[in-house]
N, C-alpha and C positions, 0 to 999 in steps of 0.2 A: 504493500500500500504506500509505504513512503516512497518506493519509486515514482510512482506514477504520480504522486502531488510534487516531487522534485521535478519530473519531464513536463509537467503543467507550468512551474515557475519558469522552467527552458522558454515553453511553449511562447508564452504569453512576452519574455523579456525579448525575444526574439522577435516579438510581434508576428507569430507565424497564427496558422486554424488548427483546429484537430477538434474533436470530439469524442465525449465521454460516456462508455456505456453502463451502467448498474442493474444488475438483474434485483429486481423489486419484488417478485412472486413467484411462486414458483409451486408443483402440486405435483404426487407422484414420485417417478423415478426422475429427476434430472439431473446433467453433468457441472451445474451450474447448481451455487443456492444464494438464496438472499443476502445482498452485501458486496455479492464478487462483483467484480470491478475491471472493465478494460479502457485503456486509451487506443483510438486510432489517430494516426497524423495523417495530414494531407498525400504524404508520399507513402502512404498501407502499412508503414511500420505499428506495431502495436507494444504495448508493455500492462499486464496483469493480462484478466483472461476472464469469459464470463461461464468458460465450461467446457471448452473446446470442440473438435469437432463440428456436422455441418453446421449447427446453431450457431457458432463465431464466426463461421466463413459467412453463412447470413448476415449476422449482426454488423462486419465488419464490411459489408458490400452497402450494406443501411449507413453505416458513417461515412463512409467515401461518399453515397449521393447529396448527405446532410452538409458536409463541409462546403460546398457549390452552395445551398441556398440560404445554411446557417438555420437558428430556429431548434426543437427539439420534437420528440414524438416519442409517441409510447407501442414497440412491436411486443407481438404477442403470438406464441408460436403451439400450435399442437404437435410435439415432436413426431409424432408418430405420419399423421395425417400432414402435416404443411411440411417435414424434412425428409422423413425414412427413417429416421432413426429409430433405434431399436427399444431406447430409454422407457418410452411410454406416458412420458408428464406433459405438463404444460410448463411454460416459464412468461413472465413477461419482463421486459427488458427494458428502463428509460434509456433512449440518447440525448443527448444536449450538446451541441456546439459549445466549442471555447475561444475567443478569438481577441485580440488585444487589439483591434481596428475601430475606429472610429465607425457608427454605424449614418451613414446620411438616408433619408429617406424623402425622395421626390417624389410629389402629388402633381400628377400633370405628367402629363409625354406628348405636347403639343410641338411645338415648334422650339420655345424656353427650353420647356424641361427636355425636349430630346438632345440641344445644343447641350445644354446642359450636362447630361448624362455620358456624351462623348467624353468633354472636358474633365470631368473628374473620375473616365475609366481607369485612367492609370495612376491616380493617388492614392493616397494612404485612408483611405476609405470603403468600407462594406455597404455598399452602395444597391439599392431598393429604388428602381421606378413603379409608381403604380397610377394607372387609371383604367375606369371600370371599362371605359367604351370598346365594343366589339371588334375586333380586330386591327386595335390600336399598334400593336406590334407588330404586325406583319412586313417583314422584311430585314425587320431587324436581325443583325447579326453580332451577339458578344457572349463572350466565356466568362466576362468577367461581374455586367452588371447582372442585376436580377429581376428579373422584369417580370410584376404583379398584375393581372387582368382581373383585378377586385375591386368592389366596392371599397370605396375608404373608411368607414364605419369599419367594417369585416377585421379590414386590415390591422388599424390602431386597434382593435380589441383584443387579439391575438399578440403584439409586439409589447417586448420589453423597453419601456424609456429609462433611460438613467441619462447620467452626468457627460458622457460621452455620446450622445444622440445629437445628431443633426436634424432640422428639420426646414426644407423647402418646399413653400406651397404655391406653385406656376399652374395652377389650373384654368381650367376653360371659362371659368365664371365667378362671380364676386360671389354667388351664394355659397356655389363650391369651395372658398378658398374661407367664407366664412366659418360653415361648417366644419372646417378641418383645425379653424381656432377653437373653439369650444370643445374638440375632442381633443387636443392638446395642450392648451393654453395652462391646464394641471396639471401638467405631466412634468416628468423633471428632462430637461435639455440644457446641451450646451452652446445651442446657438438656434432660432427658432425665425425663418426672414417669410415673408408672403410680398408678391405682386403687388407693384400698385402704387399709385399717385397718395401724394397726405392728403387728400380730400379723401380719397377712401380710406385713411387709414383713419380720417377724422369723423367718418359716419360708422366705418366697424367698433370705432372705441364707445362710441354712443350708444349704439345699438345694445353693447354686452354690458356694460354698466348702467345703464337704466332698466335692461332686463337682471340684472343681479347676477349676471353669469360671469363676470372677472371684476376685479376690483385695476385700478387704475394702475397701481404700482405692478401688479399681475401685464396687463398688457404692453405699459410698455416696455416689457421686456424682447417683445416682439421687433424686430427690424422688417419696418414697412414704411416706405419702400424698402427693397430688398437690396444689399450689396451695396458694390464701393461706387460712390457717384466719379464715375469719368466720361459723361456726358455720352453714354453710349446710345446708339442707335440702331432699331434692328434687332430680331431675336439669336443672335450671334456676337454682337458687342454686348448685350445686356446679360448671357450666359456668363461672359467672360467677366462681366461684374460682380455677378454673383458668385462663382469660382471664385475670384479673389477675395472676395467676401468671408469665404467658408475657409482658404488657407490662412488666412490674416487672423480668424478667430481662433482656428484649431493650432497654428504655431505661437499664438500666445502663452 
C-alpha cells in the first residue's frame, strides 16, 4: 500500500494521469477482496493488484479508457458470467482518475469556444468542451480535448469543482451563459470568465441579486467581460484573449 501512495506523490509531482482502482464488494469466491488496491498509469504500468487475472486485465483496460476522459465509475463484474472465470463471485471495483492538471471547462463550441479549444490543446490543462447541440462536433478531430455532447445542467452535476477549476462560458446565448452562472457561481474555482459586454454583465448582476441567487461580492468574482483586453477583434483574437487570460491566472 505504501507503494502505491509513494507512485501517487511520483504521479501527481510529475504532473503526469493515472488512475486508481479499489475493489469495494465483493461476494462469493473472489481473487480480489475489499481494500485491495491497484494503480494504473497512463503508459499500463501498474503497482498493487485488485486480484489478478482476467478481472485486472478488465479493470486495467477500464483505467486506460478513464485516463482519456478522467472522471471515475463504478465496474461491476459477475466473474463467472461477464469473464470465465472459474472463481464464481461477484466483485465490484471503484476507479477514479488522479491527475495534477488544471481542469478548464468550456461551455460553448461555437466559433469562441472552438478557437478557443484549439488554443489551449497543448497546455497545461485537462480541458472539457461541452455543448448540448446535435452534432456540434462533427468533424472535429483531437486526442487531447474532451468533447461533451451534454446538456450543461447534466454536466456540472456530475463534475468535481475545486480550487484548480477553470471555468469558461462562450455560449450561444445570454440565457445560456446565465444559466451556467447560477450553477456555478457556488462552486469553488480558480478562475470563472463569461462572454460579454459590462452592460450584460450589469443586467446578469441585477438579475441574481434581486432574485437572491448570488450576493454581490459572490459575483464579482466572475471576469465579465472575459480575458485580457487587447482590443481584439473576431472570434480568433478574442480566443487569444481569453487564453491569455486563463495563462496569466493559472501562472500566478
Amino acid at each position: 500500500m505504501t507503494e502505491i501512495f509513494s507512485k501517487i506523490t511520483e504521479i501527481i509531482n510529475n504532473r503526469q494521469s493515472a488512475v486508481i482502482a479499489t475493489v469495494v464488494a465483493c461476494s462469493g469466491s473472489t481473487p480480489g477482496k475489499i481494500g485491495f488496491k491497484m494503480l494504473v498509469t497512463a503508459g499500463g504500468s501498474t503497482v498493487g493488484t485488485v486480484g489478478g487475472g482476467a478481472v485486472e486485465n478488465a479493470v486495467i483496460k477500464k483505467c486506460l479508457e478513464l485516463i482519456k476522459t478522467s472522471g471515475s465509475e463504478l465496474l461491476k463484474y459477475n466473474l463467472v458470467r461477464d469473464l470465465g472465470m472459474q472463481c464464481g463471485g461477484q466483485m465490484e471495483i471503484f476507479i477514479e482518475s488522479i491527475s495534477s492538471k488544471n481542469k478548464l471547462y468550456i461551455f460553448g463550441a461555437g466559433h469562441i469556444g472552438a478557437a478557443l479549444a484549439r488554443l489551449v490543446e497543448n497546455l497545461d490543462f485537462d480541458t472539457y468542451i461541452i455543448d448540448d447541440r446535435k452534432n456540434i462536433f462533427d468533424g472535429w478531430i483531437t486526442k487531447k480535448l474532451k468533447l461533451v455532447n451534454e446538456d450543461y445542467h447534466e454536466f456540472i452535476s456530475k463534475r468535481d469543482f475545486d480550487d484548480s477549476t477553470y471555468i469558461v462560458s462562450v455560449t450561444r446565448s445570454h440565457a445560456a451563459d446565465l444559466d451556467i452562472i447560477r450553477l456555478c457561481i457556488h462552486q469553488k474555482f480558480a478562475y470563472f470568465g463569461v462572454i460579454g459586454s459590462r452592460r450584460k454583465a450589469e443586467e446578469m448582476k441585477k438579475v441574481l441579486i434581486n432574485g437572491s441567487e448570488a450576493t454581490e461580492e459572490q459575483f464579482n468574482k466572475i471576469d465579465i467581460p472575459l480575458g485580457l483586453d487587447i482590443g481584439a477583434i473576431g472570434p480568433h483574437e478574442i480566443a487569444i484573449s481569453i487564453a491569455s487570460g486563463l495563462i496569466k491566472m493559472k501562472n500566478q
